[in-house]
C-alpha positions in Angstrom: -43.1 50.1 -81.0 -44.7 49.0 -84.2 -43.0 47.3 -86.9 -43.4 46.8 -90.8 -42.3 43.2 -90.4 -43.9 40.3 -88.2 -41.4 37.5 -86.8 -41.8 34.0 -87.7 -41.7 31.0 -85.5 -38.3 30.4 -85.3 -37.3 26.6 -86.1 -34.1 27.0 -83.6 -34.2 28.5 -80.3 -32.4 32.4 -81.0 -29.6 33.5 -79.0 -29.8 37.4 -78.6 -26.9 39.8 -78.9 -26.7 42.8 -76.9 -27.1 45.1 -80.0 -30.6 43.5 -80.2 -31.9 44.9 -77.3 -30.3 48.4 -77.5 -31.1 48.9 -81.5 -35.2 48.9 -79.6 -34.3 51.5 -77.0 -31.5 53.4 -78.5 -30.4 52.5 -82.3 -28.6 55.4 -82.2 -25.9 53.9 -79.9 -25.1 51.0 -81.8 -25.2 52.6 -85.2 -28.0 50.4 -86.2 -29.5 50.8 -89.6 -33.6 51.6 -89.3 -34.5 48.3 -90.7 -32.5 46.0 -88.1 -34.0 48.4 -85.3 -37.9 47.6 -86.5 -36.6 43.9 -87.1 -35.1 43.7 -83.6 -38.3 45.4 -82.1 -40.4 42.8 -83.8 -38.3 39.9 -82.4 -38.9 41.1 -79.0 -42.3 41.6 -79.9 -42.7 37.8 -81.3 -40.1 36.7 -78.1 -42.9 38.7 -75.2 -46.0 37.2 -76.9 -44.2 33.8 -76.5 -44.1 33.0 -80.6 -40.2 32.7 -80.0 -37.7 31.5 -77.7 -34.6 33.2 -76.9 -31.6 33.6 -74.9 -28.6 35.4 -74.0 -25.9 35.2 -72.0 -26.4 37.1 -68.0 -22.8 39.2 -68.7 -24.8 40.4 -72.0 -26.8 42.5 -69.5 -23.8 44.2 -68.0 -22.9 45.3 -71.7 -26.2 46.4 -71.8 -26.3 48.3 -68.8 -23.1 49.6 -69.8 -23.7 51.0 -73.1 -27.3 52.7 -72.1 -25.8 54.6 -69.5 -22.7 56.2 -71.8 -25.5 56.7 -73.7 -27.0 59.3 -71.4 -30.1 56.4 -70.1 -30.9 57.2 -66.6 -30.1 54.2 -64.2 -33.9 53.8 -63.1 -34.9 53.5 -67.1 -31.5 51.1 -67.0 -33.3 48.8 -64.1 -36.8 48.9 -65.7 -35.5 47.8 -68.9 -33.5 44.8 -67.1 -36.5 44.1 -64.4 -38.8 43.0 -67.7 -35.9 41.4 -69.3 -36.0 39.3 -66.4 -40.2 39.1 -66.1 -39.6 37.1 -70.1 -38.1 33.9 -67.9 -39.6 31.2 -70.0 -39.7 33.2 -73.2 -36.5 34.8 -73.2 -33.8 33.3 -70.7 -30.9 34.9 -69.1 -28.0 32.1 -69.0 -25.1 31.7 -66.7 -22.3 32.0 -67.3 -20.4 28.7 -65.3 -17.1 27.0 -65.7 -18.0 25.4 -68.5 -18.8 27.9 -71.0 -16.3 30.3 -69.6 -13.4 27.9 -70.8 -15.4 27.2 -74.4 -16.0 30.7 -74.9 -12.3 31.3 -74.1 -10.9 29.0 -76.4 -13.1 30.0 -79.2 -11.9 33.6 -78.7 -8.3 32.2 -78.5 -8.8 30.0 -81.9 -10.5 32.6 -84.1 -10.0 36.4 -82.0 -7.9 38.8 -85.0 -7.9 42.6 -83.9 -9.2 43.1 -88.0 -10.4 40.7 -89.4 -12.1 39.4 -86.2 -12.2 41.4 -83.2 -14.4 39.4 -80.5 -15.0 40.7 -76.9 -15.5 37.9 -74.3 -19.1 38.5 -74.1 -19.5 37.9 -78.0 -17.6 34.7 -77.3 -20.4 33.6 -74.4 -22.9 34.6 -77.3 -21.7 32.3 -79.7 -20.7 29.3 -77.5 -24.5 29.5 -76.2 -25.8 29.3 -79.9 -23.5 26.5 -80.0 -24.9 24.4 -77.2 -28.3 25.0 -77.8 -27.9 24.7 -81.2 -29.6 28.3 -82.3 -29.1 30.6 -84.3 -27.5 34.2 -83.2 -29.3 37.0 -83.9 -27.0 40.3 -84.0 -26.0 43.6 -86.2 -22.5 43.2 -84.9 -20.4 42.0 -88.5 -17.5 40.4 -87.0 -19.9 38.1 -85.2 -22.3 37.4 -88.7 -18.8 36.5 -89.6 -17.6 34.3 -87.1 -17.1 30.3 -87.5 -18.7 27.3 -86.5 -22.1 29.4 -85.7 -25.6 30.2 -87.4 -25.6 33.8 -87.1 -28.3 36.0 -89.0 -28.8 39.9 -88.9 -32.0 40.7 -87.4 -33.5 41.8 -90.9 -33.1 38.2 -92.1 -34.4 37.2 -89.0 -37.6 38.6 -89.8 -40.1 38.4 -93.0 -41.5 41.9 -94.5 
C-alpha cells in the first residue's frame, strides 16, 4: 500500500496498538479516518524495512484476530496476516505478557479505568504498561488511550511527516 507520508526514524522504540494494524487491512472496522490508515500503513512500512522498531503486546494479536474475523476476514487471510507479523521478530516484537506486567497493567487500569471519561480494556492496559517499560511512545487512533496518563501516546498522523 502506498502512502503520501514517509515515517521517520523514531527516537523511542513505538509500541503498536491493535487499531494500527487493522486501520492497514480494514480501516473500515475501526472507524479510522483515511489519513491515520496511510499513516499507519507507512509505519509498518518504515517498521518491515527496519527504519523503526516496534512492539506490542502478544494478547494484542488475539484482539486482532478477533476483530478481522467479525469483520468478515477469512481465518487463512487471519493466519497470513499474524505468520508475517511474526516473520518482523527483530523489527517489530510480539511481547509476553508474564506476571509482571499483568499486575502493572492491572493496577493502571484499576487507578485510572472510568466507563466515560476513560474506558480501558485490559489489552490497552498491556499497551501502555509496555510503552512504560520500554520507555516508547504508543502509537494508536483509540482516544481514550491518546488520553490516558503517565504515557507518550501519539495518533499515527503525528507519528508520521507529510
Amino acid at each position: 500500500m502506498s502512502s503520501a507520508f514517509e515515517a521517520p526514524r523514531a527516537s523511542k522504540p513505538l509500541v503498536l496498538d491493535a487499531n494500527v494494524f487493522i486501520a492497514v487491512v480494514r480501516p473500515d472496522l475501526g472507524h479510522v479516518a483515511a489519513e491515520d490508515a496511510a499513516a499507519c500503513a507507512a509505519i509498518l512500512t518504515a517498521v518491515q524495512k527496519g527504519r523503526l522498531r516496534a512492539y506490542t503486546p502478544a494478547p494484542v494479536v488475539a484482539e486482532l484476530i478477533h476483530v478481522l474475523a467479525r469483520g468478515g476476514v477469512p481465518q487463512a487471510d487471519r493466519s497470513e496476516l499474524v505468520q508475517r507479523l511474526r516473520g518482523l521478530r527483530g523489527r517489530l516484537d510480539l511481547v509476553s505478557v508474564d506476571a509482571s506486567l499483568a499486575e502493572e497493567a492491572g493496577e493502571y487500569r484499576q487507578t485510572h479505568y472510568h466507563r466515560e471519561r476513560l474506558p480501558l480494556s485490559y489489552i490497552d492496559c498491556f499497551c501502555l504498561v509496555l510503552a512504560q517499560h520500554i520507555e516508547g511512545m504508543l502509537v494508536t487512533t483509540d482516544r481514550p488511550l491518546l488520553a490516558a496518563p503517565g504515557v507518550e501516546a501519539r495518533a499515527p498522523r503525528e507519528v508520521v511527516t507529510s
